[in-house]
N, C-alpha and C positions, 0 to 999 in steps of 0.2 A: 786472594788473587796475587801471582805473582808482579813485581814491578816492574814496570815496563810495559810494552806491545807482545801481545802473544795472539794467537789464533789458534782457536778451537773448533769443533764440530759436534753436532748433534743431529739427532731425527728431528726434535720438536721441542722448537723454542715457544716460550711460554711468556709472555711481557707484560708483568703487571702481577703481583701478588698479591689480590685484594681476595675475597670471597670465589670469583670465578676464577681466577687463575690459580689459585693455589688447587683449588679442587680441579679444574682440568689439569692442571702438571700429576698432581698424584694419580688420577684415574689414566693418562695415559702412563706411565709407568709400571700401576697395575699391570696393565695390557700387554705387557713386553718393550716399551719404547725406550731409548735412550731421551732423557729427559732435563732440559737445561730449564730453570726459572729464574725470570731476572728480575730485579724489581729494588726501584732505586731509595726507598722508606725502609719501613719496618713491614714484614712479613706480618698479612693480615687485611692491609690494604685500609681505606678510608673507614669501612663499617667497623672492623676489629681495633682500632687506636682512635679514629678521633669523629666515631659515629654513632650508629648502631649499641656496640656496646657500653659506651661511657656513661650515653646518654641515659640508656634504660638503668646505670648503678647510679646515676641522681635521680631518674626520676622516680626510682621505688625507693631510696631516700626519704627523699620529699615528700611521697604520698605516707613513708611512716612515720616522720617528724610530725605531719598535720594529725594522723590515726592519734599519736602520743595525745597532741594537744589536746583533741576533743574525745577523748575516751570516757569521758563524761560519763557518752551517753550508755557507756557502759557498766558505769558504777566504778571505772577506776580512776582514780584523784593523782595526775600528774602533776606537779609543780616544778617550774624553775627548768624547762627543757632547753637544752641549748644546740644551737650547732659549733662542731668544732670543724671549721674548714677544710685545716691542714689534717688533719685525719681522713678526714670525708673525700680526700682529693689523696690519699696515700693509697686510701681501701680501693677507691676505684681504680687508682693506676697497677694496684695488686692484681685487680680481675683481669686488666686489659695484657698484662704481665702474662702469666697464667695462659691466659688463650694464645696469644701469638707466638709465646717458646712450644706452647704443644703444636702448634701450624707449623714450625719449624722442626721440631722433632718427628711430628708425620709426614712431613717431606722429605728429610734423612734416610727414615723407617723405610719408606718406599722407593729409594734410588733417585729421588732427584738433583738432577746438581743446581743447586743455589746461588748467583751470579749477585751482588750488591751493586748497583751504578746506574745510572743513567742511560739508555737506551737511545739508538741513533739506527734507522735503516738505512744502509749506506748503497745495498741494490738489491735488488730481485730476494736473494738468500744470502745476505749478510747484514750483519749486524751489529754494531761498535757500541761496546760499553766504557763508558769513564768515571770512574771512582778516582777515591783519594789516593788508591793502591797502583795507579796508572789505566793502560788503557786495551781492550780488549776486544779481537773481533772473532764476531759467531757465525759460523755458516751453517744454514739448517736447513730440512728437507721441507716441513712445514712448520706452518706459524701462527699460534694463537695470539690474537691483541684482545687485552683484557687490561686496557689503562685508565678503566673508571671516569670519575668525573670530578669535578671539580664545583666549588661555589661561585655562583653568578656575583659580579660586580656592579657597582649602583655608578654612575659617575658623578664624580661630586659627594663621594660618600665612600672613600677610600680608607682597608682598614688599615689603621694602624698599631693593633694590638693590643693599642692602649685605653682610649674616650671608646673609638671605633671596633667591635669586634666581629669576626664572624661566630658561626658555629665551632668552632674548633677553639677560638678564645673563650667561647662562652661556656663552652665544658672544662675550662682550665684554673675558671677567677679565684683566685687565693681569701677574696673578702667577697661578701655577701654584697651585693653596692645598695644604695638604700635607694635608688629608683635607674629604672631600666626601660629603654624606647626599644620595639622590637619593630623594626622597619621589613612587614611582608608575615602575612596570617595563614603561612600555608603548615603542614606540618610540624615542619623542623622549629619553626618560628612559635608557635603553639604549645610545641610540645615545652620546649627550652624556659619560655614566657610563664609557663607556667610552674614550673620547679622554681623558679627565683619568686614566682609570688607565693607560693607557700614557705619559700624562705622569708618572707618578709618583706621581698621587695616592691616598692609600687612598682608595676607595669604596666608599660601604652604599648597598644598594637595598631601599627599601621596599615591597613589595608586598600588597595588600588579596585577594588573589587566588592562585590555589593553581600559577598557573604566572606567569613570566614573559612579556612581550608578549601580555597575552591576548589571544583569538582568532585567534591564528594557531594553525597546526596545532603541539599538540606533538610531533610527528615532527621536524619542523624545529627549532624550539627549542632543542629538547637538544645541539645543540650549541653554541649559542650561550652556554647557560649552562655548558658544559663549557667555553669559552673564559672566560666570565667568572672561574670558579675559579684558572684559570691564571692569568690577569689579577691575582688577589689579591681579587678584588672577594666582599665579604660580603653574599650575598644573604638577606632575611627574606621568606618567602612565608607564606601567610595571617596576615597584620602588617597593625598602623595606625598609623599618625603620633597618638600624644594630647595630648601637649602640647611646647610650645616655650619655653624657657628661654633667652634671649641673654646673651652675657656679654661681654666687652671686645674679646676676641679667637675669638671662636666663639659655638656655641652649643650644648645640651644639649638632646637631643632624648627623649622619653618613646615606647618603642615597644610595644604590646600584643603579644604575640608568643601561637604554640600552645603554648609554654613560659613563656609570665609574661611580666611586662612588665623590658623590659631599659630602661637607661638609654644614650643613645648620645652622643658626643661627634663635633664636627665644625667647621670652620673657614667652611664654607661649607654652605648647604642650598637645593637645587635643589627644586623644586616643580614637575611636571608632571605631576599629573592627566588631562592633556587638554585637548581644545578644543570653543570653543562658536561658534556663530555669531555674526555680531556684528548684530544686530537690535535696537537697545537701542531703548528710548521716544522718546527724542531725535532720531531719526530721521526720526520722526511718519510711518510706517507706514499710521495709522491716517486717514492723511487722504487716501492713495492708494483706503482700499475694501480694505487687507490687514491680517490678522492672523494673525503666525507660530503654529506650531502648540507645543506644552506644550514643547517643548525649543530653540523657538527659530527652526526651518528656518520656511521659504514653500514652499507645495506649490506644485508644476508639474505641465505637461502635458509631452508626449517634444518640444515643439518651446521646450521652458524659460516656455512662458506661464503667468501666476498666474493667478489667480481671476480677474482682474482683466485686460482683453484686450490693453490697450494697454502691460500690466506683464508684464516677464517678469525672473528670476533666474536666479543661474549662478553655480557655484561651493560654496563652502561653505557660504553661506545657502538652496542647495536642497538640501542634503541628504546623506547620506556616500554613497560613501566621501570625507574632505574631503584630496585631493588635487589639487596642484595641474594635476597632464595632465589629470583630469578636466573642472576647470574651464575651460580653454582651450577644450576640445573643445567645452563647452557652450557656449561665449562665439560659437562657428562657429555652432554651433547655432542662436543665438537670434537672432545677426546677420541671416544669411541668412533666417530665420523672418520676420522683419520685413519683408527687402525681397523677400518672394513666394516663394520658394527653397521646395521642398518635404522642406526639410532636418529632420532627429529626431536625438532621441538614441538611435538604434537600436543601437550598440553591442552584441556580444557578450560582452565583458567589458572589465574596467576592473584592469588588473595594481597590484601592490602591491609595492614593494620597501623593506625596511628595512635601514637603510647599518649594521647591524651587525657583528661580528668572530665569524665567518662571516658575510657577506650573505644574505639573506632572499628571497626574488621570487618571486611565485607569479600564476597569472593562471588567470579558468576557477574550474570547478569541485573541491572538494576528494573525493577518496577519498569520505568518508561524505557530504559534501554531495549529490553525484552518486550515491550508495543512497536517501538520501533522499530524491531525484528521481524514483527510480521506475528506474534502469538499472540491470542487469545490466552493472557491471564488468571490466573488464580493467585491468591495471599493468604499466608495466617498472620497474625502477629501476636506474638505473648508479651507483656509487661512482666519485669525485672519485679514489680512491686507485687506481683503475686506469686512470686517463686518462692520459697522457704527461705532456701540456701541466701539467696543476698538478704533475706529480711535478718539471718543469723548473723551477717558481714555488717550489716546498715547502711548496705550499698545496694539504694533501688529505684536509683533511675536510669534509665534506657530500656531498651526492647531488644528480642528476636522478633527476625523478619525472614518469610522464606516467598520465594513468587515462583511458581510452576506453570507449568506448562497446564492449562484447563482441560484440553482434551483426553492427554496420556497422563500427568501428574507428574510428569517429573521436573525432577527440580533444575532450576533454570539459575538460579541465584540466590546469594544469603547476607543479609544485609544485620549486624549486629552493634548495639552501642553501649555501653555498661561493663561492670567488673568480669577482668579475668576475658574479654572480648576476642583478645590477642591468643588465649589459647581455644575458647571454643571453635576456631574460623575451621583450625585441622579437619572437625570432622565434616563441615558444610564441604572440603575442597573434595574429600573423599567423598561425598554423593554426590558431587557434580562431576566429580574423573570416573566414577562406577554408573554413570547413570542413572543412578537411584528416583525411586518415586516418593510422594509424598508418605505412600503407606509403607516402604521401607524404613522412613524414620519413626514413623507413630507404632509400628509395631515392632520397632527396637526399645528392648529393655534400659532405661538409662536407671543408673541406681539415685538411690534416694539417700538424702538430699541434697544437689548436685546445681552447679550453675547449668552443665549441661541439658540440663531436664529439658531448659529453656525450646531448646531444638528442637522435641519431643512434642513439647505443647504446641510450638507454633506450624508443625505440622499438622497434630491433631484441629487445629483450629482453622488448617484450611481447606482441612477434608468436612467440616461443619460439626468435627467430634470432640471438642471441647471441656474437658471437666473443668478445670479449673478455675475459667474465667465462664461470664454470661456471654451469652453471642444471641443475637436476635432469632426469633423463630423461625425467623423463613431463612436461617444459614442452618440452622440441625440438622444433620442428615443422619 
């Protein structure tokens, strides 16, 4: 950027290059458009640097430091395993390397212009950027917001990088700490809590709420929390963080418990509440003609357009579920919206996977959600423990779950807990976006032997045609 004030123009300005915005800048460029993306980080946005990806190169890390340790039960005799931090923290920043110059080289490739700075709507179609290089305004025909989200703050429990970290510290730490308070048991907190107890660390998990990863199903759950015990991990369910006490080398945490308030010790204290949109005032929102709604999001139409015609949002600022495939999809969405495309967000469903110890993945409707709809039910369920393939892993606890529609059979929902969870969910989304029925998956060939078989059987097993597992007499059909 040149120094100084200068003013420029575009068709479509693009703010925020996280997962959604980069992928809408590229697809409208595709399209023909003159294409400005701004975005005041690292191209890639929160999932590509300090999410998403980081997370998943510790946490398959960690799950192969603990495979090392107990390979026992394999007949192979590991000794003296160690972690090397500073390695472990160079290879991941290598991957996160890696992805964001090629998000930047595919944005090149496709004619976008790439803005570095801070973003400011100063009216209707402009738009003032400020870098270190000076300062810059953009006037543009349309306008995607795609500025993510940010982590929720505790008060009274402010981080400091240091004792205090978020998620973003906690994928950073240079030493392994030898005990970790994880204040909020939702995902992120879970998943995080977890990598450092298979590193070794003691962890406490705090939770305000009477299960772990709220909203998910607790059918799934339990065994996650049955891993966490093994783990050594102390879990507190209906608990609060009340007060913080830092000391030279840790900190002292005050916990309200259904037993009294405990006093907790810890070297390090993660904070993950959750996340919020990032739609601050600074933004100046308000001089688009937009005002988020009481928590923050920008309401859309299914083609991502705001109130506002020539404005449209994508991502985390429109609304949950805040993940990042969603955002992409959206970012198609709103591109092509722009340039005529009679494209929506019509989607079927939007899957969910949590990189847990068991994995988590679920897509569709759940068991009670799908009663609550108004259908008459059907279920199979197969156990992880009579599959081949994980008995060949030594990974076998969890289940496939599929719940149909009773009358017509079609699938309604798939609910998965166990190894490899995160890739079988692809093909539950593709029979719920195909409208497949139960007997479209029982009479698809899955190969042998395969985590996916899983799918296979727990269809088979809701249609009452079961080989593999017993099923009661009066479900044979």
């Amino acid at each position: 950027m040149v120094v100084g004030e200068i003013t420029t123009g575009t068709e479509v300005l693009v703010v925020g290059g996280g997962p959604g915005g980069y992928v809408a800048a590229i697809r409208a460029a595709q399209l023909g458009k003159d294409v400005t993306l701004v975005e005041k980080d690292n191209l890639g946005g929160t999932c590509l640097n300090v999410g998403c990806i980081p997370s998943k190169a510790l946490i398959y890390a960690s799950y192969l430091y603990q495979k090392i340790k107990h390979a026992d039960a394999f007949g192979i005799s590991a000794r003296d395993v160690q972690i090397d931090v500073e390695r472990l923290q160079a290879w991941k920043e290598s991957v996160v390397k890696k992805l964001t110059g090629g998000v930047e080289q595919l944005c090149r490739g496709n004619g976008v212009n790439i803005v570095k700075g801070k973003a400011t709507f100063i009216a209707p179609k402009k738009c003032l950027v400020e870098s270190e290089h000076g300062t810059q305004t953009i006037e543009f025909k349309d306008c995607i917001i795609a500025t993510g989200s940010v982590p929720m703050t505790l008060p009274g429990f402010e981080i400091d990088g240091e004792i205090v970290i978020d998620s973003t510290g906690a994928l950073a730490l240079r030493k392994i700490p030898e005990s970790l308070i994880v204040i909020g048991g939702g995902y992120i907190g879970l998943e995080l809590g977890m990598v450092y107890a298979k590193f070794g660390s003691k962890v406490t998990v705090v939770e305000m709420l009477e299960n772990l990863l709220p909203g998910t199903d607790p059918e799934l759950v339990r065994f996650v929390a049955r891993k966490a015990k093994e783990l050594q991990m102390e879990v507190y369910l209906k608990s609060q963080a009340k007060e913080l006490k830092k000391g030279k080398d840790g900190a002292r945490l005050a916990v309200q418990t259904p037993e009294g308030e405990k006093s907790l010790e810890a070297e390090k204290i993660l904070v993950s509440v959750g996340r919020k949109p990032y739609t601050p005032p600074e933004l100046g929102l308000e001089r688009l003609g937009l005002q988020p709604d009481t928590k923050g999001f920008l309401k859309t139409d299914r083609q991502m357009r705001t109130g506002v015609p020539h404005i449209y949002a994508i991502g985390d600022v429109a609304g949950p579920p805040l993940l990042a495939h969603k955002a992409s999809h959206e970012g198609i969405v709103a591109a092509e919206a722009i340039c005529g495309h009679q494209s929506a967000a019509d989607w079927q469903t939007v899957p969910a996977v949590i990189f847990t110890d068991p994995e988590i993945a679920y897509a569709g409707l759940s068991e009670a959600e799908a009663r609550q709809a108004g259908y008459k039910t059907i279920t199979g369920k197969f156990p992880f423990a009579a599959l081949g393939r994980a008995l060949t892993l030594n990974e076998t606890d969890g289940f496939v779950k599929i719940i149909a529609d009773a009358e017509t059979k079609v699938v309604l929902g798939v609910q998965i807990v166990g190894p490899e969870a995160s890739t079988m969910i692809s093909e539950a989304v593709l029979a719920i976006e195909m409208g497949a029925t139960l007997e479209d998956l029982a009479l698809s060939i899955h190969p042998h032997p395969t985590l996916p078989e899983g799918l296979m059987e727990a269809a088979e097993a809701a249609l009452g045609k079961a080989i593999h597992i017993l099923m009661p007499r009066s479900r044979v059909k």
